[in-house]
N, CA, C and O atoms as a Tinker XYZ file with bonds, in Angstrom:
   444  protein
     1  N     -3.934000    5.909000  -13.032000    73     2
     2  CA    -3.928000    5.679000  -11.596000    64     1     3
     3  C     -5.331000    5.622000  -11.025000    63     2     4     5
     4  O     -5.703000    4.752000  -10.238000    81     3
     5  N     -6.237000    6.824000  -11.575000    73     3     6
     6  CA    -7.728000    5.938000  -10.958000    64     5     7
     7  C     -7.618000    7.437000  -10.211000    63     6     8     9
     8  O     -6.609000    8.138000  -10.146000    81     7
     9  N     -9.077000    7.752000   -9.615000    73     7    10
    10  CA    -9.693000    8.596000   -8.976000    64     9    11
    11  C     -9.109000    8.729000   -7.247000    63    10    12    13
    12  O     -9.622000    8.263000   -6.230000    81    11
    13  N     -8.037000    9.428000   -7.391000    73    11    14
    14  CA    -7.335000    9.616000   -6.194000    64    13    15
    15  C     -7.160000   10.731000   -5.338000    63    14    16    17
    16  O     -6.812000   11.673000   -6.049000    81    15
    17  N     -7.238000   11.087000   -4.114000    73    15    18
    18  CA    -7.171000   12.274000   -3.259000    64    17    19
    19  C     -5.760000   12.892000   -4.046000    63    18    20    21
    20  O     -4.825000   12.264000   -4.544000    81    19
    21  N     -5.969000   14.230000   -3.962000    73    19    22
    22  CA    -4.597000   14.706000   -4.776000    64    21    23
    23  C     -3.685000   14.877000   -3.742000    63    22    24    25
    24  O     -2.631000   15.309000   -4.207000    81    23
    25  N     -3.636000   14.711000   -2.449000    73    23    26
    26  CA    -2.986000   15.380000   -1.038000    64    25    27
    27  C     -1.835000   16.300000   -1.229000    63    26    28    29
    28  O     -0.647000   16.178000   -0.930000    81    27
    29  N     -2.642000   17.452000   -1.929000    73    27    30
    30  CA    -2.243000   18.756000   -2.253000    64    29    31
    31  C     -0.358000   18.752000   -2.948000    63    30    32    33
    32  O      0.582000   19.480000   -2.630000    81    31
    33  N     -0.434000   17.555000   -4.011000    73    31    34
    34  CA     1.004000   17.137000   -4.379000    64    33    35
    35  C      0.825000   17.429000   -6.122000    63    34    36    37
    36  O     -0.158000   18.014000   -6.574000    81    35
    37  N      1.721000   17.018000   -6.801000    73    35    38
    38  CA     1.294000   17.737000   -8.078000    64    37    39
    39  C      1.286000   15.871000   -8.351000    63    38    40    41
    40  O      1.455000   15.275000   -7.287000    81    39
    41  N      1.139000   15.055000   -9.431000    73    39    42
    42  CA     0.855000   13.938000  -10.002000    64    41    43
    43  C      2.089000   13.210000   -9.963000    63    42    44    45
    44  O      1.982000   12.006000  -10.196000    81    43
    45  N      3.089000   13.599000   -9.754000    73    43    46
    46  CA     4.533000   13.058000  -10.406000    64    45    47
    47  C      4.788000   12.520000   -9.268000    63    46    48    49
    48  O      5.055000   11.323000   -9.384000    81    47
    49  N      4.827000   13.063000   -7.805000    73    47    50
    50  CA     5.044000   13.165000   -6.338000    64    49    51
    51  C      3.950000   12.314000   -5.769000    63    50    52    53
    52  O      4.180000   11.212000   -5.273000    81    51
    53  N      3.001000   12.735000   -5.834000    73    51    54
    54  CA     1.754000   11.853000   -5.757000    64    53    55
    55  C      1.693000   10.310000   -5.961000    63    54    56    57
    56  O      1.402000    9.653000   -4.962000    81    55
    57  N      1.918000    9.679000   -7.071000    73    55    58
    58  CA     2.562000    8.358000   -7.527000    64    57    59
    59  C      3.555000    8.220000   -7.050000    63    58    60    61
    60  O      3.562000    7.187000   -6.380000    81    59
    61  N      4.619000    8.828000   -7.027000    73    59    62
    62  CA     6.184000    8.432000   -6.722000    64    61    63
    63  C      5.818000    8.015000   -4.867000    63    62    64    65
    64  O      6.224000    6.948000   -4.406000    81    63
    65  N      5.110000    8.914000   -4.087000    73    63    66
    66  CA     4.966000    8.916000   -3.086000    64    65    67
    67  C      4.236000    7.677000   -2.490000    63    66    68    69
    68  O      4.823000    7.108000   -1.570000    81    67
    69  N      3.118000    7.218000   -2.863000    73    67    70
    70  CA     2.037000    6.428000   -3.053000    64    69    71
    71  C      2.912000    4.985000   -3.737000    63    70    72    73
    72  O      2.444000    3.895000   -3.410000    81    71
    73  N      4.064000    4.988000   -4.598000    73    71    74
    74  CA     4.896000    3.660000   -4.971000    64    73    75
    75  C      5.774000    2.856000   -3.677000    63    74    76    77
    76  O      5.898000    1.725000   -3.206000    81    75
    77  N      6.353000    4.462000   -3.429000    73    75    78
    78  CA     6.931000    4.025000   -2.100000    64    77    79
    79  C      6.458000    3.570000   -1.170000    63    78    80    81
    80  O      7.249000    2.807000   -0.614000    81    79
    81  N      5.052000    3.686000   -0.440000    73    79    82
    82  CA     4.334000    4.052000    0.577000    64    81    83
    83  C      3.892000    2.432000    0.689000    63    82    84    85
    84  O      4.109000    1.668000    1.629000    81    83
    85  N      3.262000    2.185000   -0.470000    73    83    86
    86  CA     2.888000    0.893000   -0.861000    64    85    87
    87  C      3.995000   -0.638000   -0.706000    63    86    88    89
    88  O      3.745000   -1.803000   -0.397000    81    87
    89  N      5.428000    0.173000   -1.139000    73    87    90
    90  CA     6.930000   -1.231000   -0.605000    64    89    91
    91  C      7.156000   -0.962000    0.079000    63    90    92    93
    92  O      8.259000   -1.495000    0.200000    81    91
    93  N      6.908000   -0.066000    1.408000    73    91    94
    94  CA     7.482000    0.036000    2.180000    64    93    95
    95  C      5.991000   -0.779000    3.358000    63    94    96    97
    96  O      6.326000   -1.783000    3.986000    81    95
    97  N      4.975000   -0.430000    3.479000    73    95    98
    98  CA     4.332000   -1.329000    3.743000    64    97    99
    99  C      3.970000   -2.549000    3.454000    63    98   100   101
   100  O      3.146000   -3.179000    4.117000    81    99
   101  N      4.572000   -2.990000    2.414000    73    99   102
   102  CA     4.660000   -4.743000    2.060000    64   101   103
   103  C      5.748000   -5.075000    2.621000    63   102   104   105
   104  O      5.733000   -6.236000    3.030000    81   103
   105  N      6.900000   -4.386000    2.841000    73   103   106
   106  CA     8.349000   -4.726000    3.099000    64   105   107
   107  C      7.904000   -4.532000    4.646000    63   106   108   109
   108  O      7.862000   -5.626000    5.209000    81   107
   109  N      7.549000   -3.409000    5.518000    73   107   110
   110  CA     8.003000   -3.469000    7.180000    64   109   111
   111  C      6.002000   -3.959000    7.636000    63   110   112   113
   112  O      5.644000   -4.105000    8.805000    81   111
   113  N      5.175000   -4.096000    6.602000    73   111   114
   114  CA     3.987000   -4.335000    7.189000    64   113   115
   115  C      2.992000   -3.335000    8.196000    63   114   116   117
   116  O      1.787000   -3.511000    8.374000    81   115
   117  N      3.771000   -2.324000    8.756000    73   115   118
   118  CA     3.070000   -1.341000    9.186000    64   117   119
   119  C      4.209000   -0.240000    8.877000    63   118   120   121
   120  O      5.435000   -0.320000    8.805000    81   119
   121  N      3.347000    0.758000    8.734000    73   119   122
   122  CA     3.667000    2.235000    8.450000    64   121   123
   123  C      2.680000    3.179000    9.284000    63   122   124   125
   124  O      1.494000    2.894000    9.453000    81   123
   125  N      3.470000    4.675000    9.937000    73   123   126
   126  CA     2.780000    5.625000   10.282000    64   125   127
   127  C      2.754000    6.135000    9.185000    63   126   128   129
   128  O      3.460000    5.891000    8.207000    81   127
   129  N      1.518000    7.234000    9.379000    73   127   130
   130  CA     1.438000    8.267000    8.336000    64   129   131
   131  C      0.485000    9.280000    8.219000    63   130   132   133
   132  O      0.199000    8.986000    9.380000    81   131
   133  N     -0.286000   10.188000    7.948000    73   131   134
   134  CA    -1.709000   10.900000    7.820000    64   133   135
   135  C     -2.919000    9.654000    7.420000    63   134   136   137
   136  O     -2.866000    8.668000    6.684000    81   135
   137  N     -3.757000   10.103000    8.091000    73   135   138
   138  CA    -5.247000    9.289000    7.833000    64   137   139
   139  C     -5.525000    9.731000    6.196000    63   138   140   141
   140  O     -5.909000    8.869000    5.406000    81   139
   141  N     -5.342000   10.879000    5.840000    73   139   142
   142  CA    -5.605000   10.566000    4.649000    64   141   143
   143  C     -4.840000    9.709000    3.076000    63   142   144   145
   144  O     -5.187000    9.060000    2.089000    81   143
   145  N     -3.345000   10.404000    3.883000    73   143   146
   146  CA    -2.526000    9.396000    3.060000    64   145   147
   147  C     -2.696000    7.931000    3.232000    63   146   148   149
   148  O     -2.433000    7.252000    2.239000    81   147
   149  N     -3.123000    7.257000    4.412000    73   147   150
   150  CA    -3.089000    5.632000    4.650000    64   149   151
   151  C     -4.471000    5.117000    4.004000    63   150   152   153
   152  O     -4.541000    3.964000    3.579000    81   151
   153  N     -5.666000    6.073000    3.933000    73   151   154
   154  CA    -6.493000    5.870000    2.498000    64   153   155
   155  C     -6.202000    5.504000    1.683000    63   154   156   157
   156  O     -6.526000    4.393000    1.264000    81   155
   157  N     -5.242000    6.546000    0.957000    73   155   158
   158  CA    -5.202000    5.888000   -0.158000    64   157   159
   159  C     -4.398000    5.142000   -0.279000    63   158   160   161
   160  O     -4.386000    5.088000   -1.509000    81   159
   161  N     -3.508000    4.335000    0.098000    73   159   162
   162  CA    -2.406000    3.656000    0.456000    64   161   163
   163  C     -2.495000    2.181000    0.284000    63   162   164   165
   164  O     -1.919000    1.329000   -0.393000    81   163
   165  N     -4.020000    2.246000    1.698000    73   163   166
   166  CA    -4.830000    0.991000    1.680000    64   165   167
   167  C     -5.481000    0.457000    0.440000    63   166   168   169
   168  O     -5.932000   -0.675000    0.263000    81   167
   169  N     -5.449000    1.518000   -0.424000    73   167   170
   170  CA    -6.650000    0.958000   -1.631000    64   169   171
   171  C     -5.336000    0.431000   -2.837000    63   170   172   173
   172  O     -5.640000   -0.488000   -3.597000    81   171
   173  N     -4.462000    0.816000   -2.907000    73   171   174
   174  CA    -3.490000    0.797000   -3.909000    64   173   175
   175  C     -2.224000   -1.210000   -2.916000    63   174   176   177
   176  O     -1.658000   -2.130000   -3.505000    81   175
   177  N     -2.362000   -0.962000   -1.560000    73   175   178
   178  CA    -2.005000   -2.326000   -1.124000    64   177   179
   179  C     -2.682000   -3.339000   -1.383000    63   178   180   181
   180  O     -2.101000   -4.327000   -1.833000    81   179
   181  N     -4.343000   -3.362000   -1.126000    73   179   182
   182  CA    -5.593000   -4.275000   -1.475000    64   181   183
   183  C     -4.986000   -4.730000   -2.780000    63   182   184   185
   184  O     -4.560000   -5.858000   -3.031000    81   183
   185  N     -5.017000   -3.535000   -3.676000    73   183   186
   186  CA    -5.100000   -4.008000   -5.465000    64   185   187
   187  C     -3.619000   -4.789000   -5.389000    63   186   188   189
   188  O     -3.488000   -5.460000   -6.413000    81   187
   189  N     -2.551000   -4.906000   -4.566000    73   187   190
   190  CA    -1.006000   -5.226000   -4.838000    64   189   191
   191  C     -1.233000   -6.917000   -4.223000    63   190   192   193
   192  O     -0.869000   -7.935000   -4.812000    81   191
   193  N     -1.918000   -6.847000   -2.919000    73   191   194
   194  CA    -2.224000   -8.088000   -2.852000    64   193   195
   195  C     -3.250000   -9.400000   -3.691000    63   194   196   197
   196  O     -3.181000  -10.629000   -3.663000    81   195
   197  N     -3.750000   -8.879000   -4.075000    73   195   198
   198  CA    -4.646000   -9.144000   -4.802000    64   197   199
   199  C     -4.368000   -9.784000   -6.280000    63   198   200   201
   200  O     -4.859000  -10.711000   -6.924000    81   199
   201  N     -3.044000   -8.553000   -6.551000    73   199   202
   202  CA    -1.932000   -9.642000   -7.904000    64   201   203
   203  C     -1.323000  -10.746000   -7.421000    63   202   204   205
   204  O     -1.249000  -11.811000   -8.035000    81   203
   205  N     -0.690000  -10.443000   -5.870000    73   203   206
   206  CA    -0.347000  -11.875000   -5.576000    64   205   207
   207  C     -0.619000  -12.599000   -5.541000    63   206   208   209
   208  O      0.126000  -13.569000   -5.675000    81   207
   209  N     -2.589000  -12.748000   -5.223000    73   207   210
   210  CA    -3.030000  -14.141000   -4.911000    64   209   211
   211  C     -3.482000  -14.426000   -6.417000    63   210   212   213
   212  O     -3.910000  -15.574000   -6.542000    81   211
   213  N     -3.493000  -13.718000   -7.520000    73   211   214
   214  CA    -3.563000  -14.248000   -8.855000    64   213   215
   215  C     -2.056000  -15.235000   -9.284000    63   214   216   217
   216  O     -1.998000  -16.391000   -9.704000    81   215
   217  N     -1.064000  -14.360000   -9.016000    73   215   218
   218  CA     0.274000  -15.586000   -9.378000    64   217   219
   219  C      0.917000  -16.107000  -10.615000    63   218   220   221
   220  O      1.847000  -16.805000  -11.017000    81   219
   221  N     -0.119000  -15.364000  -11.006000    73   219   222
   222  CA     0.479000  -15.432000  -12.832000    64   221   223
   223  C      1.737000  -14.665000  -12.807000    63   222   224   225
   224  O      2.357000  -14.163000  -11.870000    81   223
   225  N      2.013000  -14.714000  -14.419000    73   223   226
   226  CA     3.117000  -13.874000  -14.837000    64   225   227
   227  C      2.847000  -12.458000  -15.011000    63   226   228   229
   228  O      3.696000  -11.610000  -14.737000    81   227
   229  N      1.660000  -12.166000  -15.469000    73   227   230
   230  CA     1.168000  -10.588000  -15.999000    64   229   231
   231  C      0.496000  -10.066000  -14.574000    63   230   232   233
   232  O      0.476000   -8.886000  -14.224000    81   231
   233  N     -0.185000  -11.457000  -13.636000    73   231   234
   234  CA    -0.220000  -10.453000  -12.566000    64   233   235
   235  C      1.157000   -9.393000  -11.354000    63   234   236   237
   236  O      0.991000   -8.445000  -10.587000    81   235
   237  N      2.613000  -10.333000  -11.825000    73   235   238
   238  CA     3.568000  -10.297000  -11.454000    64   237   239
   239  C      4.063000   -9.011000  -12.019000    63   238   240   241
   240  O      4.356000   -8.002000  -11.376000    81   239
   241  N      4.113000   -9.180000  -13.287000    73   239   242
   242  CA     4.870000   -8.129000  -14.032000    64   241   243
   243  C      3.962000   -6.514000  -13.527000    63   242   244   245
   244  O      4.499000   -5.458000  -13.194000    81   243
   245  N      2.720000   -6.767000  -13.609000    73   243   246
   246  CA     2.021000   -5.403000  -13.198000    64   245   247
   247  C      2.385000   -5.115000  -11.922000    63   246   248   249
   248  O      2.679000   -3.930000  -11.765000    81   247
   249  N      2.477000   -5.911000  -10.809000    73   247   250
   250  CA     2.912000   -5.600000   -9.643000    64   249   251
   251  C      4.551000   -4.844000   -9.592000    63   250   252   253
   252  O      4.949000   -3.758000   -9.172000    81   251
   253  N      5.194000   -5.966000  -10.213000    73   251   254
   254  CA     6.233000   -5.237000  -10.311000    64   253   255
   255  C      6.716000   -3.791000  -11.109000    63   254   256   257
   256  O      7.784000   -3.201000  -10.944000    81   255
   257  N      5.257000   -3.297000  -12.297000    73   255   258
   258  CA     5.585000   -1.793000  -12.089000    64   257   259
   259  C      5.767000   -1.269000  -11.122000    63   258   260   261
   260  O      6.794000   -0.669000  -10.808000    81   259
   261  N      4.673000   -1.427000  -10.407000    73   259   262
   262  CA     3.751000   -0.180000   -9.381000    64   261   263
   263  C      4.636000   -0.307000   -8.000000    63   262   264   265
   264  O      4.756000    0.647000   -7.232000    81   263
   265  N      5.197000   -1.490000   -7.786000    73   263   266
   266  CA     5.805000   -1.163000   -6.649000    64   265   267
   267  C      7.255000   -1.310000   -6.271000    63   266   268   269
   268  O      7.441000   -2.453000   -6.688000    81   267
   269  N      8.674000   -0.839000   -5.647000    73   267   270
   270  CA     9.797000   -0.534000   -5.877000    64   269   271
   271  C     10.457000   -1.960000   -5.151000    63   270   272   273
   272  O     10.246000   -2.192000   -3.961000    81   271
   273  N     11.014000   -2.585000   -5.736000    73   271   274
   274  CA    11.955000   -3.549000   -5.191000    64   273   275
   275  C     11.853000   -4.932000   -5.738000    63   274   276   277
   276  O     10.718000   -5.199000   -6.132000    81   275
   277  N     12.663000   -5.806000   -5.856000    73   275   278
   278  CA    12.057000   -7.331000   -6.192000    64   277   279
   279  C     12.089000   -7.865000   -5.136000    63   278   280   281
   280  O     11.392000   -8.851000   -5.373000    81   279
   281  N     12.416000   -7.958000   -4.022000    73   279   282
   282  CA    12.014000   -8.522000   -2.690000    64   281   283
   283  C     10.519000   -8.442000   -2.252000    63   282   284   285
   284  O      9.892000   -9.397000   -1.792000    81   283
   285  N     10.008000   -7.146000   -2.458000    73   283   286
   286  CA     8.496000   -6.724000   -2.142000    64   285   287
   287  C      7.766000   -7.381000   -3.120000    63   286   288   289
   288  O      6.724000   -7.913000   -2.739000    81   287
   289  N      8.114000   -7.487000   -4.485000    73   287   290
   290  CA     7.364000   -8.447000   -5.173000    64   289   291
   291  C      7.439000   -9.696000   -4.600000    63   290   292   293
   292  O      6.339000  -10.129000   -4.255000    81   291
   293  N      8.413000  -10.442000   -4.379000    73   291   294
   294  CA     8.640000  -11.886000   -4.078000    64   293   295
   295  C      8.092000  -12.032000   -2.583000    63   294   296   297
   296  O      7.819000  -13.112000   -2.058000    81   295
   297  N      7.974000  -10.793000   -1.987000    73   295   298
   298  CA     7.007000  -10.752000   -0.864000    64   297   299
   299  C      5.642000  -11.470000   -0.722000    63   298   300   301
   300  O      5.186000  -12.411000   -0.073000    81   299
   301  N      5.003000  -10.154000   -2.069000    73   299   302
   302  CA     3.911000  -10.281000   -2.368000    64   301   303
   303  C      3.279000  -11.781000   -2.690000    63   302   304   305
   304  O      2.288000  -12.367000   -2.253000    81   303
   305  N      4.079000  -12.057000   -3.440000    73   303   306
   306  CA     3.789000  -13.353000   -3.930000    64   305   307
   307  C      4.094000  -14.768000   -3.719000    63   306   308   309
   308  O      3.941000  -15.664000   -4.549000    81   307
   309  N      4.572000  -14.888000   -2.437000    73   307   310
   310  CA     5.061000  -15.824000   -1.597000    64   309   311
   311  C      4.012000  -15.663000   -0.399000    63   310   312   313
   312  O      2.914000  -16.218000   -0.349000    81   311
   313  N      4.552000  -14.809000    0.547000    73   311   314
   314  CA     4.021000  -15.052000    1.952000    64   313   315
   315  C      2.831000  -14.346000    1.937000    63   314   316   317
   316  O      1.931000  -14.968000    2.500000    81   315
   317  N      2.399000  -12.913000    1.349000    73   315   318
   318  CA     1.396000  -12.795000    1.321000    64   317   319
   319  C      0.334000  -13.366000    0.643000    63   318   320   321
   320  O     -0.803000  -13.367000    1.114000    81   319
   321  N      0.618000  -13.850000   -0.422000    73   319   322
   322  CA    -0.389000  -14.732000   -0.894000    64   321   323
   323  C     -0.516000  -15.887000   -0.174000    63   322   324   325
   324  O     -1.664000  -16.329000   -0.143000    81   323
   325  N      0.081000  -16.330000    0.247000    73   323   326
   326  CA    -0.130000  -17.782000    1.102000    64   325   327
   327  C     -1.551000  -17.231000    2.373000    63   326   328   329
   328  O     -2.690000  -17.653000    2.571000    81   327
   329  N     -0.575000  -15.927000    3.101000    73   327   330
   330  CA    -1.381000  -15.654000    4.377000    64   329   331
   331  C     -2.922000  -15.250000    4.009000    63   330   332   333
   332  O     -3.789000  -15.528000    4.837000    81   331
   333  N     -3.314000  -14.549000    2.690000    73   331   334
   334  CA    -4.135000  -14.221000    2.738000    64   333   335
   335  C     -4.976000  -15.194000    1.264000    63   334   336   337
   336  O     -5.659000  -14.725000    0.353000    81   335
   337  N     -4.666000  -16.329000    1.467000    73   335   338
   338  CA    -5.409000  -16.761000    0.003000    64   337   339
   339  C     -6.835000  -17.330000    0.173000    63   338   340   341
   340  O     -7.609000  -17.551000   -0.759000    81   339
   341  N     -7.106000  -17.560000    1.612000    73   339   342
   342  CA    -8.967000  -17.611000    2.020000    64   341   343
   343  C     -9.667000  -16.525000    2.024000    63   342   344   345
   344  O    -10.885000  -16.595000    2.182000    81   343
   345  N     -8.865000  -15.015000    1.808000    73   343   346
   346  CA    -9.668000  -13.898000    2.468000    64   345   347
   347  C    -10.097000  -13.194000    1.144000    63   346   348   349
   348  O     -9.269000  -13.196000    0.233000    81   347
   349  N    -11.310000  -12.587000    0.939000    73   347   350
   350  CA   -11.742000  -12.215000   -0.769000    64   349   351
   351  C    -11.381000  -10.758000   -0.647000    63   350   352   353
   352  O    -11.194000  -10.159000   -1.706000    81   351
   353  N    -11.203000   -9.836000    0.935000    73   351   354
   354  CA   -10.566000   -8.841000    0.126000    64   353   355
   355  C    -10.417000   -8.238000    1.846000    63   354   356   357
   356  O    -10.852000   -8.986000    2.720000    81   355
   357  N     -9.765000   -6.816000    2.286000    73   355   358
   358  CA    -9.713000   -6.213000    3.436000    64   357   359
   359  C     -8.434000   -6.943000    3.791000    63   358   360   361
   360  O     -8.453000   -7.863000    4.609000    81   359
   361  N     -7.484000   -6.603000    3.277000    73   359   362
   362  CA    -6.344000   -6.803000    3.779000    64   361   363
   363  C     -5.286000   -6.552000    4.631000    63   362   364   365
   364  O     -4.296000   -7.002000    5.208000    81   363
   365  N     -6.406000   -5.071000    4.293000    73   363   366
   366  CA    -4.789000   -4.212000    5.534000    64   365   367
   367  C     -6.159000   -3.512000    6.340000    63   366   368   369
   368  O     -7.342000   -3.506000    6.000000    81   367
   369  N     -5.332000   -2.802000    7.809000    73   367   370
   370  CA    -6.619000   -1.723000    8.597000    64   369   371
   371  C     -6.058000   -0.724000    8.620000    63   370   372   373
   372  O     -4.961000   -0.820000    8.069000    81   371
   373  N     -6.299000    0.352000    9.049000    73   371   374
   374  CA    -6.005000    1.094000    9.664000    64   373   375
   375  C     -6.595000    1.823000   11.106000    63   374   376   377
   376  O     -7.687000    2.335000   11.351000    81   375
   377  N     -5.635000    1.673000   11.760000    73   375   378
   378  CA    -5.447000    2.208000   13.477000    64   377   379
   379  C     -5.016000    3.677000   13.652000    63   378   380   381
   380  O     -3.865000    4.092000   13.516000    81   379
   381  N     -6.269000    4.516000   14.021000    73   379   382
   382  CA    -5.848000    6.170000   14.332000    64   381   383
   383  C     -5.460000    6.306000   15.570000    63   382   384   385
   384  O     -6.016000    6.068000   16.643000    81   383
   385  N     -4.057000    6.871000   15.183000    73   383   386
   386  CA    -3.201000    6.862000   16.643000    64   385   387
   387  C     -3.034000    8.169000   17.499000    63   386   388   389
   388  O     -3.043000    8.104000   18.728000    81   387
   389  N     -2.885000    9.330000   16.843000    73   387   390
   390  CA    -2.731000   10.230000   17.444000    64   389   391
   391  C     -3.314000   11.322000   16.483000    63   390   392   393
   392  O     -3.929000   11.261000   15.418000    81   391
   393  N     -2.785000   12.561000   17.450000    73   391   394
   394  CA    -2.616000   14.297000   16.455000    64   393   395
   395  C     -1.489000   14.857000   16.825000    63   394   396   397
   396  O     -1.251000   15.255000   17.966000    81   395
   397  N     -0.473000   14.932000   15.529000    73   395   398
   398  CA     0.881000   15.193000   15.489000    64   397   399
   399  C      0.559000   16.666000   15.784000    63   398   400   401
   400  O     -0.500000   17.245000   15.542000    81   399
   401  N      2.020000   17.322000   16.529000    73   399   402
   402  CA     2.060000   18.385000   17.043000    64   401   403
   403  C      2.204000   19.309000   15.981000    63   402   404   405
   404  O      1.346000   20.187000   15.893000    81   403
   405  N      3.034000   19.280000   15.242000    73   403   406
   406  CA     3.618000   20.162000   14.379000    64   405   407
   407  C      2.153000   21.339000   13.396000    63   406   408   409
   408  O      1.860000   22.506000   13.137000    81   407
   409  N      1.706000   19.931000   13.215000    73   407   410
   410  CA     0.156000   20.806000   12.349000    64   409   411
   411  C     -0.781000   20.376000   12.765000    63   410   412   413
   412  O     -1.715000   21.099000   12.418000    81   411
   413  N     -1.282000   19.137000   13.653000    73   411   414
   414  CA    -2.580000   18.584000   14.090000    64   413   415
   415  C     -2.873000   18.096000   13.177000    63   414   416   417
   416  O     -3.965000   18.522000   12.802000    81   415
   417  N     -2.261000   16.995000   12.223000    73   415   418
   418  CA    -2.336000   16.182000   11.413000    64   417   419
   419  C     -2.719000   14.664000   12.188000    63   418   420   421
   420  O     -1.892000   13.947000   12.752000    81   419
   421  N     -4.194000   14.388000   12.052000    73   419   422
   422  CA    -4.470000   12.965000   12.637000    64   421   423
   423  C     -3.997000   11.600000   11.921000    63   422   424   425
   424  O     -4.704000   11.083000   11.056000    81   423
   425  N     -2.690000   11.006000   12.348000    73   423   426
   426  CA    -2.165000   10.214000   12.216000    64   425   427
   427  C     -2.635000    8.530000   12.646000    63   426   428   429
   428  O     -3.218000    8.240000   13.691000    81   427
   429  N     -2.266000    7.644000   11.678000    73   427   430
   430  CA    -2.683000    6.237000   11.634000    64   429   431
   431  C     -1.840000    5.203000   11.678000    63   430   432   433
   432  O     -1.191000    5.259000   10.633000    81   431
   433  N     -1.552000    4.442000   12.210000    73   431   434
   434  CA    -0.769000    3.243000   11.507000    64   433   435
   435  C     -1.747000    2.346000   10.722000    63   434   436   437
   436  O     -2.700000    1.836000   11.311000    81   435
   437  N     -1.522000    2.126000    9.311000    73   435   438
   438  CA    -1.607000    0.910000    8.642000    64   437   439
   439  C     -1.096000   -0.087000    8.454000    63   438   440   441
   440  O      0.135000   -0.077000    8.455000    81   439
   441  N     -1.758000   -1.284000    8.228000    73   439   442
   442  CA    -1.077000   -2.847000    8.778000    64   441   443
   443  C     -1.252000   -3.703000    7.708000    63   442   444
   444  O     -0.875000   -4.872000    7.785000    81   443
């Protein structure tokens, strides 16, 4: 997986969390979440788009480990590659929106 914030999860949760996080922002395009979770989020979407605009088969098949659904693949590799096939990289942002009450967790939407 590469040199990643551990956000105090054990490795198993961490990935599983970070798989989801990743189709569910290819699938609805924005997600709330912690500023630190949408870090790493952003860096693991970059690398997902990035198979799309390759388009091969092995860039396909790797995508389709890492992220949950075949729609989000066929996502990936349809409309997002189309939308982003002039741009060499910065795909997604992130927008700090608030500080959740519960713990004062500074929250973001990523796009």
């Amino acid at each position: 997986m590469g040199n990643f914030r551990k956000l105090n999860r054990p490795a198993a949760h961490r990935v599983s969390m970070l798989r989801t996080m990743v189709s569910q922002l290819v699938k609805h395009e924005r997600i709330e979440t912690t500023v630190a979770k949408a870090k790493e989020v952003r860096r693991k979407a970059d690398q997902m788009v990035q198979l799309g605009k390759e388009g091969t088969l092995d860039a396909a098949r790797r995508a389709a480990a890492f992220v949950r659904g075949d729609d989000v693949v066929h996502k990936l590799f349809t409309e997002l590659a189309y939308r982003y096939k002039d741009r060499a990289g910065g795909y997604t942002r992130l927008l700090r929106t608030r500080i959740r009450v519960g713990d004062a967790a500074e929250m973001a939407y990523i796009e």
